[in-house]
KEKE-3310 file (N, C-alpha, C; in steps of 0.2 Angstrom, whole numbers, plus 5000, padded with zeros to 4 digits):
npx = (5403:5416:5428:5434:5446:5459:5460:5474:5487:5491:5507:5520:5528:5543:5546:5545:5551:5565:5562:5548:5548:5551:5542:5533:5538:5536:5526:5517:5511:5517:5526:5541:5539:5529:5536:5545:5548:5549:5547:5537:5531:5517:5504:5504:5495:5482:5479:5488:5499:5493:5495:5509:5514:5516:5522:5526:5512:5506:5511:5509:5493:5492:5498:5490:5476:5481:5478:5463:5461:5468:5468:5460:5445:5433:5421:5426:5416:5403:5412:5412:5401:5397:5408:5404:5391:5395:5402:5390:5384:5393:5396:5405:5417:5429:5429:5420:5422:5434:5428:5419:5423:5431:5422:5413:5426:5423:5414:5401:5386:5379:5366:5367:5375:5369:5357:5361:5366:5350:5347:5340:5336:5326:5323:5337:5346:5348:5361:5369:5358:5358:5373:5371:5361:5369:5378:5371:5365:5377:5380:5372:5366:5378:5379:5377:5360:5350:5343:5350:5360:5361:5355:5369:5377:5371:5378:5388:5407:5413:5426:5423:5413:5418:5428:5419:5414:5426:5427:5419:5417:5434:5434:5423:5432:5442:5434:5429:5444:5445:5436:5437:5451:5447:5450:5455:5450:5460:5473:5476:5463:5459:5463:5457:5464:5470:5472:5478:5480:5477:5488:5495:5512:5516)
npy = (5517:5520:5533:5540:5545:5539:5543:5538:5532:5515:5508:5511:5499:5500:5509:5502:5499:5490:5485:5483:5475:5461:5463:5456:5445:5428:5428:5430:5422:5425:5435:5439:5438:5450:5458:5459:5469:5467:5465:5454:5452:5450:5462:5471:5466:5480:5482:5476:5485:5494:5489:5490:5503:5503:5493:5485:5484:5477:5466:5461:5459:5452:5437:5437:5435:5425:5415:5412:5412:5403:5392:5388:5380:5384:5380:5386:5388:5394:5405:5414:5418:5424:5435:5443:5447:5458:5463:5468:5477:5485:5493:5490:5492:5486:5472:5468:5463:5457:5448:5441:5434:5427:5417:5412:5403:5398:5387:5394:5400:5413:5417:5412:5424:5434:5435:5437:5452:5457:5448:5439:5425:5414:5402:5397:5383:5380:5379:5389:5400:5403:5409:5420:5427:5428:5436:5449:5451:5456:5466:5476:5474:5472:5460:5443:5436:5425:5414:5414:5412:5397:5391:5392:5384:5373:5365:5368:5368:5374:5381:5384:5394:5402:5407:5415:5423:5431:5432:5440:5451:5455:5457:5467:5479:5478:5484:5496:5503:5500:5507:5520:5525:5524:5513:5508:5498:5481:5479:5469:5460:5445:5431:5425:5424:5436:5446:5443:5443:5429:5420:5416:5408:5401)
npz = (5503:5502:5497:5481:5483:5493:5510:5516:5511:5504:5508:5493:5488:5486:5495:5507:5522:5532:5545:5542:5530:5534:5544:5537:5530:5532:5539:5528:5512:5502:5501:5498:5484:5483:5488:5480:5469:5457:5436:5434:5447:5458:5461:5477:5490:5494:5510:5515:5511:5518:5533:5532:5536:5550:5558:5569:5575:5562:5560:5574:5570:5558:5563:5574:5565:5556:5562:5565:5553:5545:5553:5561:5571:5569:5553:5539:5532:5535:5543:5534:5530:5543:5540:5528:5533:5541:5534:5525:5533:5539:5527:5520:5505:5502:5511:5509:5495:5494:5502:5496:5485:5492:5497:5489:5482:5493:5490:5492:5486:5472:5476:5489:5495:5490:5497:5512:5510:5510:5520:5519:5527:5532:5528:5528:5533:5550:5558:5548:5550:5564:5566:5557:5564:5578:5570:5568:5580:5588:5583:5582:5598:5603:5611:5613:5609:5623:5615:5604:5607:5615:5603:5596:5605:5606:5593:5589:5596:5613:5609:5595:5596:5605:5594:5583:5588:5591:5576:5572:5579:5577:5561:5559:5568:5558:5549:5550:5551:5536:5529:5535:5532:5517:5510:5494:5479:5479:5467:5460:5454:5454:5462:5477:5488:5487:5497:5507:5519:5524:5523:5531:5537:5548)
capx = (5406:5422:5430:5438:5454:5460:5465:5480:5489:5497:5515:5522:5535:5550:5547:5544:5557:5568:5555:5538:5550:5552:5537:5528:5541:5535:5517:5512:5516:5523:5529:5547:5536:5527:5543:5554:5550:5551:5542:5531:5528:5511:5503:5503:5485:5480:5477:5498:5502:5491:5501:5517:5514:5513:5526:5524:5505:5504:5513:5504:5489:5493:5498:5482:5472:5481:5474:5457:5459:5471:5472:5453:5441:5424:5420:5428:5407:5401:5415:5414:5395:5399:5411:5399:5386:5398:5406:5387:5381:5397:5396:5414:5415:5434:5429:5414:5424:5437:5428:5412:5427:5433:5416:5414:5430:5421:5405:5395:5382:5380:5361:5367:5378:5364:5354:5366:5365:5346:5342:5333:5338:5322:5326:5342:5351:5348:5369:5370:5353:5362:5378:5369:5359:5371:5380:5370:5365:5382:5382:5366:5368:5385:5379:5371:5355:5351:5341:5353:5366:5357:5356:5373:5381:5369:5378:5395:5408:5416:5432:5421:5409:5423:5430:5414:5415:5431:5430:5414:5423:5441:5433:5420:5438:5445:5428:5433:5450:5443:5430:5442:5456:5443:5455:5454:5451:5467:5474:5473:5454:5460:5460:5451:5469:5473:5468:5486:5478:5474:5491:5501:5517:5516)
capy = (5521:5522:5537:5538:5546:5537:5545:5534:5527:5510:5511:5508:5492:5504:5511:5496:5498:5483:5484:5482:5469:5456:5461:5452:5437:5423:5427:5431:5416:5428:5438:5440:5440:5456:5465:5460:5475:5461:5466:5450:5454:5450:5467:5469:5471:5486:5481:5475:5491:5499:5488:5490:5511:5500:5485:5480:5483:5474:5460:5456:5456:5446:5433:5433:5435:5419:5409:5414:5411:5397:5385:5388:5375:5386:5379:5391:5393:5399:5410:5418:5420:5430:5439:5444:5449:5461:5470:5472:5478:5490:5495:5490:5488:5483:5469:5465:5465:5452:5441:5438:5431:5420:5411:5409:5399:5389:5386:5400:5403:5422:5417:5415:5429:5441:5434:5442:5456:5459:5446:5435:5421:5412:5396:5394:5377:5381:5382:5396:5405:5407:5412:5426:5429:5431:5442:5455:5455:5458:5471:5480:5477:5470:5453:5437:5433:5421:5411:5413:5406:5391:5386:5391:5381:5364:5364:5370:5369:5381:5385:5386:5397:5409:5408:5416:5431:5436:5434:5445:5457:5457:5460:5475:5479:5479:5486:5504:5504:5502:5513:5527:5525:5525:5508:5508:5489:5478:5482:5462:5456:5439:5426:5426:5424:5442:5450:5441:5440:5422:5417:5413:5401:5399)
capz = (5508:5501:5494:5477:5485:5499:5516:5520:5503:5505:5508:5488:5489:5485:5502:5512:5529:5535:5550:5538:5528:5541:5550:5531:5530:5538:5541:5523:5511:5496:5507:5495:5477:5484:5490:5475:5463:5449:5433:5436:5454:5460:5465:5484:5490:5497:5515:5516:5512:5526:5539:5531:5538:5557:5555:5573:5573:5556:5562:5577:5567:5555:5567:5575:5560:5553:5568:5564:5546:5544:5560:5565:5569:5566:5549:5539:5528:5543:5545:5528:5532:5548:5539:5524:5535:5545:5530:5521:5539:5541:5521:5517:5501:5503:5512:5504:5487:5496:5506:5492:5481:5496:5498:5481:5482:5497:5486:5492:5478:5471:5479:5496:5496:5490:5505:5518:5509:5510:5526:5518:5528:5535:5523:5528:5536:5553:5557:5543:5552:5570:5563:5554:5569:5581:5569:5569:5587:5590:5579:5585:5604:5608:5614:5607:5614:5627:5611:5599:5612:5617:5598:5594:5610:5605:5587:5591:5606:5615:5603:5588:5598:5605:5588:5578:5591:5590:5570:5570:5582:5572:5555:5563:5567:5550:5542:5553:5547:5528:5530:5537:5526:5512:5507:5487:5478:5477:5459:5457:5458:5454:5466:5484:5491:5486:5503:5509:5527:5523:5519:5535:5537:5555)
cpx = (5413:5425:5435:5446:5454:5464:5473:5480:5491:5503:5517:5528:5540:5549:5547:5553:5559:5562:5550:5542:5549:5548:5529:5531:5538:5528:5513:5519:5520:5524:5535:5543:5533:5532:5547:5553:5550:5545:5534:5527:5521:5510:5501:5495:5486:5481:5483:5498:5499:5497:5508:5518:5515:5515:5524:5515:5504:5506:5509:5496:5487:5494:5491:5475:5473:5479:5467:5454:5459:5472:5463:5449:5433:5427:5421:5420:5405:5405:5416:5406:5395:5401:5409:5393:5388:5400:5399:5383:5385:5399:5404:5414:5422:5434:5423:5417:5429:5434:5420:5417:5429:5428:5414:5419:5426:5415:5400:5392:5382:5372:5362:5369:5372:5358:5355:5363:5357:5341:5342:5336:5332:5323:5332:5343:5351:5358:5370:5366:5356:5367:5376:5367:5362:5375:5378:5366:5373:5384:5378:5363:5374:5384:5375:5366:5356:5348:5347:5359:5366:5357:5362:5379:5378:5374:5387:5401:5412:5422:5427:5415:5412:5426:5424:5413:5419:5431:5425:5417:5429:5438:5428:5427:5441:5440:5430:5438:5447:5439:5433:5446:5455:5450:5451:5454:5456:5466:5474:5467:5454:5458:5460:5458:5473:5472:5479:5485:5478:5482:5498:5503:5517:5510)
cpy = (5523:5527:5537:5541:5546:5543:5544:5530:5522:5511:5508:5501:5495:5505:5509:5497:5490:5482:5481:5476:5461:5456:5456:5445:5434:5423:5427:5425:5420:5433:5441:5440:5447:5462:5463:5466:5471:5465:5461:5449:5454:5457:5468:5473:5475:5487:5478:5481:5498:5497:5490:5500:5508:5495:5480:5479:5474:5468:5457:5454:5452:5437:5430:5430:5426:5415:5408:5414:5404:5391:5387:5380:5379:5382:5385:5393:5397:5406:5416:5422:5424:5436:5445:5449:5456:5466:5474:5477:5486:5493:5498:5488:5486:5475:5466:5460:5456:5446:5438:5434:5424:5416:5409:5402:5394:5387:5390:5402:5412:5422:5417:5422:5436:5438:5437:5447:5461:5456:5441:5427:5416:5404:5392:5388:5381:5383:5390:5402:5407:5409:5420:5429:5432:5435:5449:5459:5458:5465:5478:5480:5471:5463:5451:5435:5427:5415:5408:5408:5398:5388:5385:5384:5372:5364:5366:5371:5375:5384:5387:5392:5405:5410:5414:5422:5434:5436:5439:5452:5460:5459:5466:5479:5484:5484:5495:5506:5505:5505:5519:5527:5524:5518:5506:5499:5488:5479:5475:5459:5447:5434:5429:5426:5431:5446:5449:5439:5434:5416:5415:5409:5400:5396)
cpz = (5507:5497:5487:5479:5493:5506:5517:5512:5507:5504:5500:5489:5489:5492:5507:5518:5528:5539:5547:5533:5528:5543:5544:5531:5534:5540:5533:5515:5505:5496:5500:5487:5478:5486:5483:5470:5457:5445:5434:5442:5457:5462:5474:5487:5495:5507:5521:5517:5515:5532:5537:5534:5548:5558:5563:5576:5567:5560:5568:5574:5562:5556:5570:5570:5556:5556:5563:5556:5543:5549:5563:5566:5568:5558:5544:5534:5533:5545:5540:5528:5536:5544:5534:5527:5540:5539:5526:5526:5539:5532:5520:5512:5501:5504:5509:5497:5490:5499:5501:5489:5487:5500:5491:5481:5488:5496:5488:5489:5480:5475:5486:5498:5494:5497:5511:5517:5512:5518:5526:5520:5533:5532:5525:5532:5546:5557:5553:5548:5558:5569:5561:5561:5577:5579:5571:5576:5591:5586:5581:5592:5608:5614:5611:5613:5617:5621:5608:5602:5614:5609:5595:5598:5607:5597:5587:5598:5605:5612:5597:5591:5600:5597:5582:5584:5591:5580:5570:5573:5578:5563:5554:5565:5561:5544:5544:5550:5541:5527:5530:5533:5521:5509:5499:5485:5476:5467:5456:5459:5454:5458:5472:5488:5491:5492:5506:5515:5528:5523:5524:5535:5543:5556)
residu = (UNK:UNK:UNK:UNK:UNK:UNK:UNK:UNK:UNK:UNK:UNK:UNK:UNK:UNK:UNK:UNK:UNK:UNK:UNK:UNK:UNK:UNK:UNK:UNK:UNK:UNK:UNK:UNK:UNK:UNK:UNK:UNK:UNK:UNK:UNK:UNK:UNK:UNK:UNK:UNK:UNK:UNK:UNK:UNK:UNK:UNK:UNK:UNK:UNK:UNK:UNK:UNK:UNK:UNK:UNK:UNK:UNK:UNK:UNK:UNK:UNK:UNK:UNK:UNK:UNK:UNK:UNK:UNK:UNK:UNK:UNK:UNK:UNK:UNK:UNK:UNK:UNK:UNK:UNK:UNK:UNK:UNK:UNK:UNK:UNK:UNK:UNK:UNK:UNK:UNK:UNK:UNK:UNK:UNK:UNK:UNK:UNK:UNK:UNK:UNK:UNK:UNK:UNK:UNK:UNK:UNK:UNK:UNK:UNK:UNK:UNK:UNK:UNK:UNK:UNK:UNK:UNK:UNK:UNK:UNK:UNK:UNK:UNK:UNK:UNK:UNK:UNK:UNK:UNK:UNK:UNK:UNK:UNK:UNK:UNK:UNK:UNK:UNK:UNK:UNK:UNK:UNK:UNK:UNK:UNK:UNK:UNK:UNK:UNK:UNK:UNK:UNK:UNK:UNK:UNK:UNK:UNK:UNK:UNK:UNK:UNK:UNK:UNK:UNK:UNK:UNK:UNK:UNK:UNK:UNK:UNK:UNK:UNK:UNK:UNK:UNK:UNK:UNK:UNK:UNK:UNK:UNK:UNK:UNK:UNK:UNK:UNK:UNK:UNK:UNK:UNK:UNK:UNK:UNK:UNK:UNK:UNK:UNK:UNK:UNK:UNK:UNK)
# end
């Protein structure tokens, strides 16, 4: 779905405001290696240099997003599974491309992950199965059934249950934005931590 020339560039790091600065210190942990201009400079992913055009935007989302990522109690498989099944649903490759890399890292096989993709989830771990299942009812009528809900509440409490609808929500969210701003793949496809979202200090 992504276009080879983006709508909306990322802001370059020369350009970076005090404002969009500031609004990276403190929520993203290399915050000052992405801003220094150094020849050795990590590349700043893609998805900074949307927010940095939105500093007070970005920054509240960051904030929230680092709850949701970093300080959660859903198990964060579960939440990569969700996440997976929202970006192959919403045909982001952006976030496809980021979060297949950050389950991997939490021992995701390449077999489950092509499962999402196609469904094929009748086998799975009963945990994994409602997770999926209430993804894409939420996806395809904006509430999880009375079923799905009844298995998700026996196996999970109520923070981890609000938590797996607002990350389904916030990353349908995120799949919009990358979608519409045709957001191009970070120029580092290195480690799973390259997204940057991931990397709050608070």
């Amino acid at each position: 779905m992504t276009s080879t020339v983006p709508r909306l560039e990322p802001v370059p790091v020369g350009e970076w405001t005090e404002d969009a600065r500031a609004m990276l210190r403190g929520r993203v942990a290399r915050a000052d290696r992405y801003l220094s201009g150094a020849p050795d400079a990590p590349p700043m992913p893609n998805i900074l240099g949307i927010l940095g055009h939105h500093p007070e935007l970005g920054g509240a989302w960051l904030r929230y997003n680092g709850l949701l990522l970093d300080r959660a109690t859903l198990d964060p498989r579960l939440r990569e599974l969700a996440v997976l099944r929202v970006a192959w649903r919403t045909r982001s490759a952006y976030e496809w491309h980021q979060h297949t890399r950050m389950a991997r890292d939490l021992g995701i096989g390449d077999r489950t992950i092509e499962d999402i993709a196609c469904g094929e989830t009748a086998i799975w771990p009963e945990p994994d199965r409602l997770v999926l299942a209430a993804t894409d009812e939420l996806l395809d009528r904006y509430r999880v059934s009375d079923t799905t809900w009844t298995g998700l509440t026996a196996l999970l409490d109520t923070r981890q249950v609000l938590e797996l609808l607002f990350v389904v929500g916030s990353y349908l969210c995120l799949a919009l934005v990358f979608n519409s701003v045709d957001l191009q793949p970070d120029p580092d496809a290195g480690s799973a931590a390259a997204s940057g979202v991931s990397e709050s200090e608070e």
